[in-house]
N, CA, C and O of each residue as an XYZ file, in Angstrom:
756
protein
N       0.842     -1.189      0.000
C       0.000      0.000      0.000
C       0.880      1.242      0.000
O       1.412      1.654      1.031
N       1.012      1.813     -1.160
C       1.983      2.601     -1.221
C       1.338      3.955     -0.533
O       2.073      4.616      0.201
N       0.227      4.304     -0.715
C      -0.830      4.984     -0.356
C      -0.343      6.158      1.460
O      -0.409      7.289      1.941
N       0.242      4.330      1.812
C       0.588      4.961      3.300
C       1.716      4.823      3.654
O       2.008      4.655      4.838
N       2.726      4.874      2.536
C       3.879      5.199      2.440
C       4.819      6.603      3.553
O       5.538      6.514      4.548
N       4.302      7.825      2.697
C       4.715      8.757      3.481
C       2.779      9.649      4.342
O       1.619      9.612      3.932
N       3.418     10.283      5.558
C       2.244     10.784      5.864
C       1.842     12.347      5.169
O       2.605     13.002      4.459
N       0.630     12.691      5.521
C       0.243     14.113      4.741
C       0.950     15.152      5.640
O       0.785     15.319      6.849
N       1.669     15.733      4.903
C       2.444     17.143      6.176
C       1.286     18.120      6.911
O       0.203     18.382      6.388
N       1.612     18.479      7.880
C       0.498     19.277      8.718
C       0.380     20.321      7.857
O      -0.665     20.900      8.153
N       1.087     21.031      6.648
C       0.313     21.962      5.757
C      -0.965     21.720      5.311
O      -1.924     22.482      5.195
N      -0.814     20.328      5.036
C      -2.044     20.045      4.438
C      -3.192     19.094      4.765
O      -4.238     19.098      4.116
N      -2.963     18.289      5.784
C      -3.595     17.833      7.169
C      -3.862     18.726      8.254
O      -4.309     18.135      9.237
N      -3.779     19.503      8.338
C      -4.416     20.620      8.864
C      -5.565     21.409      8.612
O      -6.474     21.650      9.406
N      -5.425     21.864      7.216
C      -6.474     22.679      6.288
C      -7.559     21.795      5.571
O      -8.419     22.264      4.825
N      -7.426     20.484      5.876
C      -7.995     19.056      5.959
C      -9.110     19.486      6.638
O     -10.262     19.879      6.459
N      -8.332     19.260      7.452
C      -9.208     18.800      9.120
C     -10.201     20.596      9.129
O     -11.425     20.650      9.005
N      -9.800     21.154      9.205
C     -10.215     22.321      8.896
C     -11.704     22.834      8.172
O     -12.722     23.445      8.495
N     -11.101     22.147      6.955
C     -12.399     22.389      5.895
C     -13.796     21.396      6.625
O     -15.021     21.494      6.706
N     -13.176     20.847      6.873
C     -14.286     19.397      7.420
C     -14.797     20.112      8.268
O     -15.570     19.255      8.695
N     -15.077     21.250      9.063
C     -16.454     21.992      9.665
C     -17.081     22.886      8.993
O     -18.255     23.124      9.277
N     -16.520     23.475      8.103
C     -17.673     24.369      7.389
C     -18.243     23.340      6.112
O     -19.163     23.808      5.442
N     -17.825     22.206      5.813
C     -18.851     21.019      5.571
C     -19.585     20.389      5.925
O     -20.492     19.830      5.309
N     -19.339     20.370      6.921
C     -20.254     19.083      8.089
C     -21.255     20.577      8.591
O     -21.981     20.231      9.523
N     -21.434     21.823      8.291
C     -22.392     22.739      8.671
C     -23.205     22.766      7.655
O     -24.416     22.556      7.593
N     -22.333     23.081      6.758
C     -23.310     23.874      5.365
C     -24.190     22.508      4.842
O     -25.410     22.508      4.671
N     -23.375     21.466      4.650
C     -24.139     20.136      3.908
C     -24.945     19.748      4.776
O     -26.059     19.531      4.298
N     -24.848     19.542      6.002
C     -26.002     18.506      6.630
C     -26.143     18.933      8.360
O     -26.702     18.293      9.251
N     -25.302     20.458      8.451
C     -25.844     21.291      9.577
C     -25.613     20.371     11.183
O     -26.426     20.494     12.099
N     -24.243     19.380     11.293
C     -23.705     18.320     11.547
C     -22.456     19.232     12.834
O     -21.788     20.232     12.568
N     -22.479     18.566     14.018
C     -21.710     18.936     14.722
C     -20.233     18.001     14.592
O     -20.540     16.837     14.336
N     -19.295     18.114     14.658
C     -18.141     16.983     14.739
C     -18.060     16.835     16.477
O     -18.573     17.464     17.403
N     -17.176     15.710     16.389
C     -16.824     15.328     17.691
C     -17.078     13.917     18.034
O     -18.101     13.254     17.860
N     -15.849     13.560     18.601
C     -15.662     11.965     19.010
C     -16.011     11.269     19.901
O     -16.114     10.042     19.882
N     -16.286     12.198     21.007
C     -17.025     11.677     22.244
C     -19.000     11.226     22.185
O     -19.696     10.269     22.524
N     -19.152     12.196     21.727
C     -20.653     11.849     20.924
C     -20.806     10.827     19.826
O     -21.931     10.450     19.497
N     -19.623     10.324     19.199
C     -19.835      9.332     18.496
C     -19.725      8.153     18.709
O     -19.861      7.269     17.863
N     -19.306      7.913     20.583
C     -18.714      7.170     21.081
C     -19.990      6.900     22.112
O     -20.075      5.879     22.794
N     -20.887      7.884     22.119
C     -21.727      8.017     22.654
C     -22.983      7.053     22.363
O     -23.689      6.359     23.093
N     -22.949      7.364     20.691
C     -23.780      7.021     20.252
C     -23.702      5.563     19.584
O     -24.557      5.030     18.878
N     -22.486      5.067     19.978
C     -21.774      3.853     19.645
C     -22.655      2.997     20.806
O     -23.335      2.013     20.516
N     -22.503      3.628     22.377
C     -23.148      2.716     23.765
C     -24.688      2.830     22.979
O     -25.272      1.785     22.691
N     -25.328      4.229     22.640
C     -26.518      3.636     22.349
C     -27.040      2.715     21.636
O     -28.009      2.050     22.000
N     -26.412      2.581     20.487
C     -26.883      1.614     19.965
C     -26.536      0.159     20.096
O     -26.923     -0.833     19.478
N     -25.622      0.343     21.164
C     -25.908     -1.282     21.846
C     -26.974     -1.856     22.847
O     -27.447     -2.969     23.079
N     -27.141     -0.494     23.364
C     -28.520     -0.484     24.165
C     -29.411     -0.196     24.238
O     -29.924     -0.614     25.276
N     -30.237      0.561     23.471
C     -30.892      0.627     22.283
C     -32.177      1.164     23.852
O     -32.873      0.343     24.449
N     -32.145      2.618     24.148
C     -32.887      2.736     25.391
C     -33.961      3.732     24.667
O     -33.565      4.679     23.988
N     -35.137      3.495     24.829
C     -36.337      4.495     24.285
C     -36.366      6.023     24.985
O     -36.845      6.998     24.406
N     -35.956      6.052     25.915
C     -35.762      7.142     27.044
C     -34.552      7.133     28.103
O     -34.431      6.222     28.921
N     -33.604      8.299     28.016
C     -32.691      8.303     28.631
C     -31.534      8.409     28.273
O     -31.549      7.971     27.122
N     -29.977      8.872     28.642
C     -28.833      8.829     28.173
C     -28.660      8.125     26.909
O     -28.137      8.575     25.889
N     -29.137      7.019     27.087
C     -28.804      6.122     25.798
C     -30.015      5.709     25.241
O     -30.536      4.596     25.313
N     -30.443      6.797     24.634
C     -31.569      6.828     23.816
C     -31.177      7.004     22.066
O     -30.336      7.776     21.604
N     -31.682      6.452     21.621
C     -31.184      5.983     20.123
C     -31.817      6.554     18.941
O     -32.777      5.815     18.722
N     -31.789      7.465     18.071
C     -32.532      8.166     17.371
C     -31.554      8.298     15.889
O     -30.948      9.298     15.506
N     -31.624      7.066     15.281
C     -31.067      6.658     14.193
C     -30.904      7.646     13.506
O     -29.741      7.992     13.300
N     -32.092      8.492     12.877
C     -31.856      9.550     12.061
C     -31.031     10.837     12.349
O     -30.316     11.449     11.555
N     -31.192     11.014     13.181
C     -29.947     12.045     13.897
C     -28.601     11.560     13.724
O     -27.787     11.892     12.862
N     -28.484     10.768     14.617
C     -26.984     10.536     14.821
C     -26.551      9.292     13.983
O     -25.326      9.209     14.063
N     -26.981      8.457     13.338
C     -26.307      7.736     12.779
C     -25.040      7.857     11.986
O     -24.120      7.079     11.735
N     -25.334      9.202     11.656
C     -23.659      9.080     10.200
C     -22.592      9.153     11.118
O     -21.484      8.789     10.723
N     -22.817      9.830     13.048
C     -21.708      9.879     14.114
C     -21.520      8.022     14.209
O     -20.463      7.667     14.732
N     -22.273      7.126     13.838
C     -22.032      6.031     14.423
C     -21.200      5.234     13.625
O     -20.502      4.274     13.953
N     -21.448      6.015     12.013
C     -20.570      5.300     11.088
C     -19.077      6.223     10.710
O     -18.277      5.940      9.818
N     -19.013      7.090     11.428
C     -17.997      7.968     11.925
C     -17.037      7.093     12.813
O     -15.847      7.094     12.498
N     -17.378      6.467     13.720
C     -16.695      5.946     14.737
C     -16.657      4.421     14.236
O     -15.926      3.755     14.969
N     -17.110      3.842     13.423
C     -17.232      2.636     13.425
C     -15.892      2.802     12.331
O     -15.099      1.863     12.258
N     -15.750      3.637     11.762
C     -15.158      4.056      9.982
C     -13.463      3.999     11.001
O     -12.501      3.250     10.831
N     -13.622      4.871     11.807
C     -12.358      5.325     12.583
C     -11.828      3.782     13.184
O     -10.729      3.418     12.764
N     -12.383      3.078     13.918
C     -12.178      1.349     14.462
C     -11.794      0.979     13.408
O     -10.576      1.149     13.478
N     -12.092      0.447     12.144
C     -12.171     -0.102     11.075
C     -10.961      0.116     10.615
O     -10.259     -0.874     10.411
N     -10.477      1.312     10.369
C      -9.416      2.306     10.004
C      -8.218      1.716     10.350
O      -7.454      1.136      9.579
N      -8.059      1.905     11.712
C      -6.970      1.926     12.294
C      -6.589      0.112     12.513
O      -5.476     -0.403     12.625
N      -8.296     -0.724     12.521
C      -7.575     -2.454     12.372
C      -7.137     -2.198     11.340
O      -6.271     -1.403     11.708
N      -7.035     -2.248     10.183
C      -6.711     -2.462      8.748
C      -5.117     -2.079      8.819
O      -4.157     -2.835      8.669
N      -5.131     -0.685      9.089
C      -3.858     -0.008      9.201
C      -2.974     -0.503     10.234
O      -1.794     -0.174     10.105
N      -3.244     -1.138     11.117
C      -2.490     -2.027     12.077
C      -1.929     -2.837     11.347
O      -0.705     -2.837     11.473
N      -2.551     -3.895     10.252
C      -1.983     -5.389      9.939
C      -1.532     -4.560      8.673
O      -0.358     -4.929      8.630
N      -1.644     -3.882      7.850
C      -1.345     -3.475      6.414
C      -0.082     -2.673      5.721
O       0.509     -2.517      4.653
N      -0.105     -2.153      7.551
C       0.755     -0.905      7.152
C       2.143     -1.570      8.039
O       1.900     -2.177      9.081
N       3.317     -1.449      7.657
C       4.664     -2.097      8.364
C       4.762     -0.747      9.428
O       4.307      0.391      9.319
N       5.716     -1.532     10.703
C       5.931     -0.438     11.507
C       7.046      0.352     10.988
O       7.657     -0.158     10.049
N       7.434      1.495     11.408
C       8.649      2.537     11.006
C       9.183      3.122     12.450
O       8.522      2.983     13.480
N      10.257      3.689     12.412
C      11.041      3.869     13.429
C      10.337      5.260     13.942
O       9.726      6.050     13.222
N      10.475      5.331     14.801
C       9.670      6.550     15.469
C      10.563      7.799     15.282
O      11.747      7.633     15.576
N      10.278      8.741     14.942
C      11.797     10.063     14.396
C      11.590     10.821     15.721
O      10.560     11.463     15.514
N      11.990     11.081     16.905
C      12.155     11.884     18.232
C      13.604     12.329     18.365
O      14.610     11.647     18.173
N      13.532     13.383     18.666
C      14.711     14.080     19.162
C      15.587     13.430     19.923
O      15.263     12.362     20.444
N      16.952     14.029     20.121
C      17.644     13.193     21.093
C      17.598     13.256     22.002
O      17.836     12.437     22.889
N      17.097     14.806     22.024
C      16.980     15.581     23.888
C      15.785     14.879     24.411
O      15.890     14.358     25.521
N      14.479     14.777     23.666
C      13.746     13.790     24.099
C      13.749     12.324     24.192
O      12.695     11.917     24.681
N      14.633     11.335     23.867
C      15.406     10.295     23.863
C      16.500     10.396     25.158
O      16.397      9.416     25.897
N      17.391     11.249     25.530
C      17.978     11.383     27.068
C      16.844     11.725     28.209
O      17.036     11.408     29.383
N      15.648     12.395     27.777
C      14.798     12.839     29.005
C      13.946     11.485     29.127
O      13.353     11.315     30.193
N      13.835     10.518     28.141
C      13.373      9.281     28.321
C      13.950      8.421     28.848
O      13.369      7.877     29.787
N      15.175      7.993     28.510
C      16.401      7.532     29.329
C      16.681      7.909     30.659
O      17.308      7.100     31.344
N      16.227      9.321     31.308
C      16.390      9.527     32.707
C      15.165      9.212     33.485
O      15.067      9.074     34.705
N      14.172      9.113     32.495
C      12.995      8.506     33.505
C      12.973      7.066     33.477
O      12.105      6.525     34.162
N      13.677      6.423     32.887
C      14.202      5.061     32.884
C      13.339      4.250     31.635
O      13.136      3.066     31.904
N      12.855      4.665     30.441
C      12.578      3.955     29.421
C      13.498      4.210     28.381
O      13.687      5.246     27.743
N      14.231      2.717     28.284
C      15.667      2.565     27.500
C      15.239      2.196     26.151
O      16.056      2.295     25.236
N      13.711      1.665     25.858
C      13.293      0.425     24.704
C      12.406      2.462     24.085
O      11.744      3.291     24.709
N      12.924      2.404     22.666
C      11.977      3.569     22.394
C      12.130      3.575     20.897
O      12.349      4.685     20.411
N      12.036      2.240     19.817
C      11.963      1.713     18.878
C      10.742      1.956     18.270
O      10.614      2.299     17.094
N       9.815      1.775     19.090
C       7.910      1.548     18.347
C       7.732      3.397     18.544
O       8.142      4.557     18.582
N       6.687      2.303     18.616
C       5.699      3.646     18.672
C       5.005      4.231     20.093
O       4.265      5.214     20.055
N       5.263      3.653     21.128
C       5.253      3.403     22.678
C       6.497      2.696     23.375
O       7.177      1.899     22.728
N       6.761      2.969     24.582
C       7.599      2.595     25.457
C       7.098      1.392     25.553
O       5.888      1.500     25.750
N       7.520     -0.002     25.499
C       7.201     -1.321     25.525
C       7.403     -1.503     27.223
O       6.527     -2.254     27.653
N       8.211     -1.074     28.163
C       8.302     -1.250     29.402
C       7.304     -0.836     30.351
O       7.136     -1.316     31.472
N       6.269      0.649     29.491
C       5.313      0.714     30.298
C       3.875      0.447     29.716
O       2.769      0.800     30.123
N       4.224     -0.222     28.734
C       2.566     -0.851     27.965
C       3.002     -2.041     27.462
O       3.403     -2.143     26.302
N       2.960     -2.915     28.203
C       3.668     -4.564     28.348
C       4.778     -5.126     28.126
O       5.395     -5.612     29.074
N       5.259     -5.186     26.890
C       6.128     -5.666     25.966
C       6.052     -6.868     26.132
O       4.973     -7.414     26.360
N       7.347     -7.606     26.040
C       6.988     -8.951     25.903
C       6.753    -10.012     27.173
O       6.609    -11.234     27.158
N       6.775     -8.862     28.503
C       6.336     -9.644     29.664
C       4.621     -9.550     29.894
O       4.074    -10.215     30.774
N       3.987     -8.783     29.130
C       3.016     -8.783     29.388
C       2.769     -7.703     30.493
O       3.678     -7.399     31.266
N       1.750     -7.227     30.548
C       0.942     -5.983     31.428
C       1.352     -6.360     33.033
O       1.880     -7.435     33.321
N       1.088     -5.502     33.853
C       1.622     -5.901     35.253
C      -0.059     -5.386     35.669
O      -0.870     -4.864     34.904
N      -0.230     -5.705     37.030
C      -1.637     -5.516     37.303
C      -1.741     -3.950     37.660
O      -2.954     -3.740     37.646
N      -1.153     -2.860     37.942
C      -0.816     -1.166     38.342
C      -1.224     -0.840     36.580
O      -2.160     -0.215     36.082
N      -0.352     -1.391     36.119
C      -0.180     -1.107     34.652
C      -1.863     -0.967     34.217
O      -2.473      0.080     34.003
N      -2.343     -2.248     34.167
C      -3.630     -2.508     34.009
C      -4.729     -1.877     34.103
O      -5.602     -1.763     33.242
N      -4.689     -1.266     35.634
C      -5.620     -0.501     36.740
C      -4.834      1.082     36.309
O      -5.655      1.957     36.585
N      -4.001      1.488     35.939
C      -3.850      2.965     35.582
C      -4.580      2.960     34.315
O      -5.478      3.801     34.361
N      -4.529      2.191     32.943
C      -5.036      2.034     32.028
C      -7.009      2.411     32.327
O      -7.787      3.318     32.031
N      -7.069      1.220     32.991
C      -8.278      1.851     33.402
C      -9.199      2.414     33.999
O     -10.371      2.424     33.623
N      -8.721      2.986     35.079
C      -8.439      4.635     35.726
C      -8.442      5.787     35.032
O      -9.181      6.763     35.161
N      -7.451      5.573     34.198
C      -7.296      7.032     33.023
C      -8.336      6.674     31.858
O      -8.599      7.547     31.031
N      -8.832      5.628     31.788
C      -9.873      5.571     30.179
C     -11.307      6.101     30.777
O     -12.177      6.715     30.160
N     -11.312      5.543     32.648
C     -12.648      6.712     33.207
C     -12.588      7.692     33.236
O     -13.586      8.337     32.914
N     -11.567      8.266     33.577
C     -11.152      9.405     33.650
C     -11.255     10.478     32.486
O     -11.705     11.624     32.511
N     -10.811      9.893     31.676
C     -11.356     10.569     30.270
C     -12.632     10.799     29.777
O     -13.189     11.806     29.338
N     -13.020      9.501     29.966
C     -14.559      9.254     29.572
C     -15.251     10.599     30.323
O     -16.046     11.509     30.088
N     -14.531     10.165     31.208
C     -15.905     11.228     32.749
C     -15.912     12.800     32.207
O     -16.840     13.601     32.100
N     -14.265     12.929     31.860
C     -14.174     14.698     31.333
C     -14.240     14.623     30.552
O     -13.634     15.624     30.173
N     -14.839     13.717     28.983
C     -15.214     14.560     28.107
C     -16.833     14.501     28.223
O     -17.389     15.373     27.554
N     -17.366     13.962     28.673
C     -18.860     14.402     28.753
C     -18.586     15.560     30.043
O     -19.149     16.632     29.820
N     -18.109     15.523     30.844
C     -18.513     16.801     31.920
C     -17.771     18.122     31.461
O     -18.081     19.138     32.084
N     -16.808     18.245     30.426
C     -17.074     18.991     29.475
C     -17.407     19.598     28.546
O     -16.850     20.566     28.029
N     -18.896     18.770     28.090
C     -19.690     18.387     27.001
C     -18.984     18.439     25.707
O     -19.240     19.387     24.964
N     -18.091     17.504     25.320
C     -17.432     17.183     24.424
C     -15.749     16.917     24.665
O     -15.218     16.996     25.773
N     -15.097     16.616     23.517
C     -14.002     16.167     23.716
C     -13.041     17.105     22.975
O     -13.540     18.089     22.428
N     -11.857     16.927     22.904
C     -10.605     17.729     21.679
C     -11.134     18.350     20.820
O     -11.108     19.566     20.628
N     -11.928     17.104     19.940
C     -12.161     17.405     18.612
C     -13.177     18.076     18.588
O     -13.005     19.230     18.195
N     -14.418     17.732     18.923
C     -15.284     18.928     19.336
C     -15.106     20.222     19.450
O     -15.520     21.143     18.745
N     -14.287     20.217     20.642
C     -14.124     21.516     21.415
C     -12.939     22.177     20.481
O     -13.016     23.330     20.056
N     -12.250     21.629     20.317
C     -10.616     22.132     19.533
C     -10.744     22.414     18.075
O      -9.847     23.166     17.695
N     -11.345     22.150     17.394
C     -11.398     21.876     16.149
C     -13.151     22.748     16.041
O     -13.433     23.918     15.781
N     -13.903     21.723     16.324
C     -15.793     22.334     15.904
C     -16.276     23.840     16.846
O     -16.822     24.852     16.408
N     -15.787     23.485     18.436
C     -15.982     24.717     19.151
C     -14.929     26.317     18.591
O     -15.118     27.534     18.568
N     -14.308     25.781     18.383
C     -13.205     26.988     18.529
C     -13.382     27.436     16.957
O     -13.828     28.544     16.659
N     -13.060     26.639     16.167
C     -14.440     27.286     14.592
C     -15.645     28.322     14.805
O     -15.835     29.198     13.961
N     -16.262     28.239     15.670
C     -17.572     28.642     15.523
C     -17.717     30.164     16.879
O     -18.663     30.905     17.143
N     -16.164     30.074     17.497
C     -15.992     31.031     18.293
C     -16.934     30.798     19.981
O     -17.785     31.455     20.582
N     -16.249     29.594     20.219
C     -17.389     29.387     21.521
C     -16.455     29.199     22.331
O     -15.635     28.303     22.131
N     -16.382     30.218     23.687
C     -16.144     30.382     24.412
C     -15.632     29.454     25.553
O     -14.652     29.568     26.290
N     -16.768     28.332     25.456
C     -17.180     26.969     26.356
C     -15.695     26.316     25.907
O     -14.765     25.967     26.633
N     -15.818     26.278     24.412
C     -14.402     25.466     23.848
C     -13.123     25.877     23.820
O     -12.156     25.233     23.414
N     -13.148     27.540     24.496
C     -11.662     27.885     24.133
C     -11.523     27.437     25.747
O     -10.952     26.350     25.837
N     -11.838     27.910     26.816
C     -11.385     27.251     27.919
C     -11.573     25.668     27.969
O     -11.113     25.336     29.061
N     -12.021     24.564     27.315
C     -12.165     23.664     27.539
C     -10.605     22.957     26.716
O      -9.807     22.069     27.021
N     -10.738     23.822     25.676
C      -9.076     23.821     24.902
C      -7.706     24.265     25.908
O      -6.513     24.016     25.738
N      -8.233     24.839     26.747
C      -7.133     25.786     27.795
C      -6.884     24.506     28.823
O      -5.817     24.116     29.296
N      -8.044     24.053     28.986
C      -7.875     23.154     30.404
C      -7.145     21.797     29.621
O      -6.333     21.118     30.250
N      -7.470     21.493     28.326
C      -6.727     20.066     27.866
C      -5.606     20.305     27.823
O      -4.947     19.372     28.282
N      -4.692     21.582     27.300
C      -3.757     21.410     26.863
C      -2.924     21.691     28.650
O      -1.762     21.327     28.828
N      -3.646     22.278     29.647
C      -3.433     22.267     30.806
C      -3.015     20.495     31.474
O      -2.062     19.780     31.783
N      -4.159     20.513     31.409
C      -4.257     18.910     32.039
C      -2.660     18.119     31.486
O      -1.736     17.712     32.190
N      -2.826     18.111     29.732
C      -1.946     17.538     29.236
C      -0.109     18.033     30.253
O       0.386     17.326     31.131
N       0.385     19.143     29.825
C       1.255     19.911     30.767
C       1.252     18.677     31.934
O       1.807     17.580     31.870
N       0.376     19.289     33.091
C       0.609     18.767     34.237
C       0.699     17.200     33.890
O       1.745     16.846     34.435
N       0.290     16.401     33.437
C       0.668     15.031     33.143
C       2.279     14.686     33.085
O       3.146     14.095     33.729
N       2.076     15.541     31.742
C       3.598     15.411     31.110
C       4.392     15.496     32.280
O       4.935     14.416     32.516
N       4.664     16.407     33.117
C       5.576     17.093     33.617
C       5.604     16.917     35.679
O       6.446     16.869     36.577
N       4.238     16.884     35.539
C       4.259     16.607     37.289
C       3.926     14.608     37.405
O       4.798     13.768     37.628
N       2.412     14.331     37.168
C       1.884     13.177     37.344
C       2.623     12.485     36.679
O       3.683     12.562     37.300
N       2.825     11.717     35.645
C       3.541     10.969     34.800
C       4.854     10.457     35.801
O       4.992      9.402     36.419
N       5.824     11.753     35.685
C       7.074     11.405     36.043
C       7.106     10.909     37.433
O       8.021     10.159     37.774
N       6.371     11.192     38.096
C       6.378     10.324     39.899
C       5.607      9.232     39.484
O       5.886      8.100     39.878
N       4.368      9.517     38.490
C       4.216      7.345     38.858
C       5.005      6.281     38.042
O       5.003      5.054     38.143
N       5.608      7.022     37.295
C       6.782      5.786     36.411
C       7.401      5.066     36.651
O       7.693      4.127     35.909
N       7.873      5.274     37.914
C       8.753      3.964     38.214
C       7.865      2.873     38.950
O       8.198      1.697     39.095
N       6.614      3.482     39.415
C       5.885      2.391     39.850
C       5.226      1.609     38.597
O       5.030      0.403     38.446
N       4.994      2.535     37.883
C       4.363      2.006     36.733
C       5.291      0.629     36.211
O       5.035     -0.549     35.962
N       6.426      1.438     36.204
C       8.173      0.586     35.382
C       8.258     -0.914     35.965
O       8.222     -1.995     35.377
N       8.416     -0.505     37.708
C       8.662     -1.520     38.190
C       7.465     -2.714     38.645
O       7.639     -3.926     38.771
N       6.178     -1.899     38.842
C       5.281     -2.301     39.586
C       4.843     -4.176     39.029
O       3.969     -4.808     39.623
């Protein structure tokens, strides 16, 4: 698949992603966003006449084949596409090395997302800790990144520029405070 050879440069993966809201307005008057499509993914497994997970095909369906398109996507591109060496700096390659991940070949640190020993049970339970955790703030921010980063901040909404302020916040403090104190438990645990 030569196709996915090289990637699209952010010149033009950008202005991509871009155009894709004043389309998804003008054609079919369509909000973007991943958390609602993820949303609407639980509903239609549960298929509830009244309530959170209430199911209203005609509305939201093209969000369901949005998210189903995105799953689909990325199996295919898993088995199809060969891995490539990850291109990171060196300075970020020594600041990895001092937090003690030596393996930095893929595309993830293999020491703290299994490798070939397999998951540790901390490992496990942070995994899914942080996937509630997410879950929980992007609905109690009524939406997620893409929403808010991309569809909110298009349309000049306020809700989304601080909700953009607090991700790239959150992100920061991860990086830089949380992360680096639980790693070695993570490493060793």
């Amino acid at each position: 698949m030569d196709i996915f050879k090289d990637t699209l440069p952010w010149y033009v993966a950008g202005p991509l992603i871009g155009l894709m809201v004043p389309l998804l307005l003008l054609l079919g008057n369509r909000q973007f966003g991943v958390s609602a499509s993820f949303q609407d993914l639980c509903a239609w497994c549960v298929r509830q006449k009244d309530g959170y997970f209430r199911w209203d095909p005609s509305n939201n369906g093209w969000r369901l084949w949005l998210v189903l398109g995105m799953i689909c996507g990325a199996l295919i591109l898993s088995y199809t596409v060969p891995a490539t060496p990850v291109d990171i700096s060196e300075a970020t390659r020594s600041d990895l090395r001092g937090l003690g991940i030596s393996q930095q070949s893929g595309l993830y640190p293999q020491e703290l997302f299994g490798g070939a020993g397999g998951f540790s049970i901390l490992q496990i339970l942070v995994c899914l800790l942080s996937g509630l955790l997410v879950g929980f703030g992007t609905r109690y921010a009524g939406g997620c990144t893409s929403g808010h980063s991309i569809m909110g901040l298009a349309q000049f909404s306020l809700a989304s520029l601080v909700a953009t302020i607090a991700f790239f916040a959150g992100g920061l403090l991860m990086t830089h405070l949380i992360f680096p104190s639980l790693l070695p438990a993570l490493l060793h645990g």
